[in-house]
N, C-alpha and C positions, 0 to 999 in steps of 0.2 A: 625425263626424271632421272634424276641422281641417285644412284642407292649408298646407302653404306651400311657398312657388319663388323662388327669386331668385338673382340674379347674381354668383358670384364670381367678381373678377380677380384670378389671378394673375399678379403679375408681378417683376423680380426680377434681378438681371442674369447673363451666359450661364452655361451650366453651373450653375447655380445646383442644379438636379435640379425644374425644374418640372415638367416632360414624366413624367419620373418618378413624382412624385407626384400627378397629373391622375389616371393610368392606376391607379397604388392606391387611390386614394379611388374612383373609377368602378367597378374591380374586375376591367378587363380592357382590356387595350391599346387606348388611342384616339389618343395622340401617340405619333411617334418619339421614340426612346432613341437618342442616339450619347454616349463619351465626347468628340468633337468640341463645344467650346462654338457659341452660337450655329445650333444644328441647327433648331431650329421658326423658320420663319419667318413662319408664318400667325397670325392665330387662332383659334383651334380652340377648339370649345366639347366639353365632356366632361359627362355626365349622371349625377349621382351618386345615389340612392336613399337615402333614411334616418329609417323610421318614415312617419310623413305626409308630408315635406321631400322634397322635390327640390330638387337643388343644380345648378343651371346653374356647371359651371365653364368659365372663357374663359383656357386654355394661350396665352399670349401670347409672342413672338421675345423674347428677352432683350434689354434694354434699355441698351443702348451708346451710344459716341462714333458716330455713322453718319458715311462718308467718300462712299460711295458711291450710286448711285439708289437700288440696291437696300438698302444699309445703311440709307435714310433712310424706303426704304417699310415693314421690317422693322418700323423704331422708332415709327412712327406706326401698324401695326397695334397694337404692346403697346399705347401707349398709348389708342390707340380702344379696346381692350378692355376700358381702364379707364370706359370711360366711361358716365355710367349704372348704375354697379355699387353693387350693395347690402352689399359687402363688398370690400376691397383687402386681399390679403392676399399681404405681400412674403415671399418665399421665401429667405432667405439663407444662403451654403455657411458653416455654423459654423465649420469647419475653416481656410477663407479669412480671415473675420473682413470685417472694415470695409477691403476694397482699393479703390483709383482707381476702379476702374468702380461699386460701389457708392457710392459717396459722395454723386455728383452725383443718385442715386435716393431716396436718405434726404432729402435736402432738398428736394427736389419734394414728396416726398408728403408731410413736415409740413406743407407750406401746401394741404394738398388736404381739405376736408371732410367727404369720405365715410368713414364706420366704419373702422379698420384693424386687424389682426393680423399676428401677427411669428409667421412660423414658420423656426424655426432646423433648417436641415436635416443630415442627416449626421453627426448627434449620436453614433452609433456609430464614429465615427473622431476625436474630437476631445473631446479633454481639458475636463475638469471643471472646473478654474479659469479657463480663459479662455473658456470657454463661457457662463458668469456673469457675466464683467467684460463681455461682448459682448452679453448680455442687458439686463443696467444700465442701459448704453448707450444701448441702442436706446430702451428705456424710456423713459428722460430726454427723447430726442432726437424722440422720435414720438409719445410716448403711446399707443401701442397699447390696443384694449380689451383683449387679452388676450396673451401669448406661448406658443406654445408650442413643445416638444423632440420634434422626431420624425427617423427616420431610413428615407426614402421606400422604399430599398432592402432595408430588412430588415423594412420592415412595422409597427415601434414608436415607438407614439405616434399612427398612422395612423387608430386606432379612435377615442381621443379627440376627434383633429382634427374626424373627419366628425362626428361627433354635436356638437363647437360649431357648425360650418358651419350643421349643421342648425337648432337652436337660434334662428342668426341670421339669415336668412333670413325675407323679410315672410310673414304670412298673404296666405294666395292659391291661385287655380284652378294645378295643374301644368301646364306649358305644351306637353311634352309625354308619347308613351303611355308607359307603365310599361317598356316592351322596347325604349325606343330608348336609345342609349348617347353618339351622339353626333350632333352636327346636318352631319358632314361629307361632301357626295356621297362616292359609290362612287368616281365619277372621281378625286378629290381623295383619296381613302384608296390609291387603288392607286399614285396619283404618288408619297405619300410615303412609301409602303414601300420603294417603287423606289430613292427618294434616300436611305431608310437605309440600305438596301444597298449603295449608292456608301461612306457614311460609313464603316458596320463593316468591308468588308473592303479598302477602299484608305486606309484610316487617313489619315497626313500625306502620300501619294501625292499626291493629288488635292485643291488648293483649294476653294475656296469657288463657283469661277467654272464652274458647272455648274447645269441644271436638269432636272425631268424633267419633260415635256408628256404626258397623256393625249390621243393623236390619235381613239381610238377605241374605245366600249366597248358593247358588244353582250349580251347575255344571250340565249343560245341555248337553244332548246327543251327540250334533253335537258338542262338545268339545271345545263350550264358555262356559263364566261365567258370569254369573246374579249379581248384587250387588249393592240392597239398602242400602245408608246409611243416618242418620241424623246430622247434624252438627248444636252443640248443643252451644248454646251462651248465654248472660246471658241478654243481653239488645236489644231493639229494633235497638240500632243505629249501633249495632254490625254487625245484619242480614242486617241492609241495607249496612254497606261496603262488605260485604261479595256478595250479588244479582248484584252490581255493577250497572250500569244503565241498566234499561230492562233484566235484569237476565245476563249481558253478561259479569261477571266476575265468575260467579259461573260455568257460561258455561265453561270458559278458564280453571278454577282450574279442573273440573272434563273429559276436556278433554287431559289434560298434567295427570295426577294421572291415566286416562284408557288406554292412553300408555305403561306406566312405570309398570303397571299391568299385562297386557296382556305377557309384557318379563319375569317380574317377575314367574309369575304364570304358564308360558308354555303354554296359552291358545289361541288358535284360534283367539278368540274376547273376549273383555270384556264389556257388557254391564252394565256400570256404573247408580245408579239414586240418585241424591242426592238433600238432602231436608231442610233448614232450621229451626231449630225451635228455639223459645226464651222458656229458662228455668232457669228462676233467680236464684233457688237454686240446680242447678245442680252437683255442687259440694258436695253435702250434698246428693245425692245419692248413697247409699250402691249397688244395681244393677249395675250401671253403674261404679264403681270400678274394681266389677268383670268382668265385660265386657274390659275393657282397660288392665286389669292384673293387676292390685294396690289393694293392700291391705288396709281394712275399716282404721284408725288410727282415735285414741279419742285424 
């Protein structure tokens, strides 16, 4: 038997639905889902199976105009994700087409040398003729080895995909065991369940200017898990949508996020404790970078 492993990046700009299709090609949630653009901000690697092939995929922050630190440490994780990869494979919303924020992606990565593929997403929401002229396009523009049509959400074309990945991907030892699905601590998975739960239930409530810190994570004997965290915001009016009236929306976030853990993680029980705090320049914390997985950026 022959193995092979190697590296895809995805990347792709926000909303694009990469998160999305990480977690269908792996086969079970490894990144956050929000319809909030710009929601991954890491890089997260997702472990995909197929025949001899392991697929290292790297879910990279959608790749923007960066304004801010943290905008600028987002866009240089994508890009680090590219790096090194034995496959780039741009994600783009079909439906969208060729807007502002893609444009300036297209033309990086024709001058980039490593393998590409064009995966047009959301093909079940978007018409047949401009879905073609946008294909063309890219063609022209990128040369891709390959394009293809799938729609992350509804599962079509997702089969196809993994078996090219697979395909192109070097011979090679798998890097890692058969049952691992993603290379993300525990710590790191429970923070960004937490922050998807900020996303799905306070929608345009709540900007961007939020984070969650795992303070503490234990695994107790009787094979639950313990897990302080802080949710860190920048303004007082912030913590009060977040508390909701009498604490009872923070109660809802943290008891939808101790669910969703407890499957995650394989555990018994999860006891969840989560705490508010107002920290105006918390983005300007070099700690807490490390903590989320982002790198400092000047």
């Amino acid at each position: 038997m022959t193995q092979r492993c190697g590296l895809v990046a995805i990347v792709g700009a926000p909303n694009a639905g990469k998160s999305t299709l990480v977690n269908a090609l792996v086969g079970q949630k490894v990144a956050i889902v929000s319809p909030k653009a710009q929601t991954t901000r890491v890089r997260l690697m997702g472990i995909a199976i197929e025949g001899d092939s392991q697929i290292l995929l790297v879910d990279t922050p959608g790749i923007f105009d960066p304004r801010r630190r943290l905008d600028r440490a987002m866009v240089a994780a994508a890009w680090g994700g590219a790096e090194d990869a034995d496959v780039i494979a741009l994600v783009v919303d079909a439906k969208s087409g060729l807007t502002k924020r893609i444009e300036p992606l297209v033309e990086t990565l024709a001058k980039r040398p490593e393998p590409k593929i064009v995966i047009l997403n959301k093909v079940d929401v978007t018409a047949k003729e401009p879905l073609l002229v946008l294909a063309q396009t890219l063609q022209e523009r990128l040369q891709p080895e390959d394009i293809l049509f799938v729609s992350a959400a509804t599962g079509d074309g997702v089969p196809a995909l993994k078996s090219l990945l697979a395909s192109r991907v070097p011979e090679g030892p798998w890097h890692f065991p058969e049952d691992q699905v993603s290379d993300a601590t525990d710590r790191m998975l429970a923070a960004e369940v937490t922050r998807e739960q900020l996303y799905l239930q306070l929608h345009a409530e709540l900007p961007y200017a939020c984070a969650v810190e795992t303070e503490k994570y234990e695994e107790r004997g009787d094979g639950s898990v313990a897990i302080h965290q802080q949710i860190l915001v920048a303004r007082d009016s912030q913590k009060a949508i977040i508390l909701g009236a009498r604490g009872a929306r923070l109660k809802e976030i943290g008891s939808r996020a101790r669910g969703e853990l407890a499957t995650l993680l394989g555990a018994k029980k999860v006891h969840l404790f989560l705490h508010v705090k107002v920290k105006p320049d918390w983005e300007e914390d070099r700690a807490l970078y490390r903590e989320i997985g982002l790198d400092w950026v000047d």
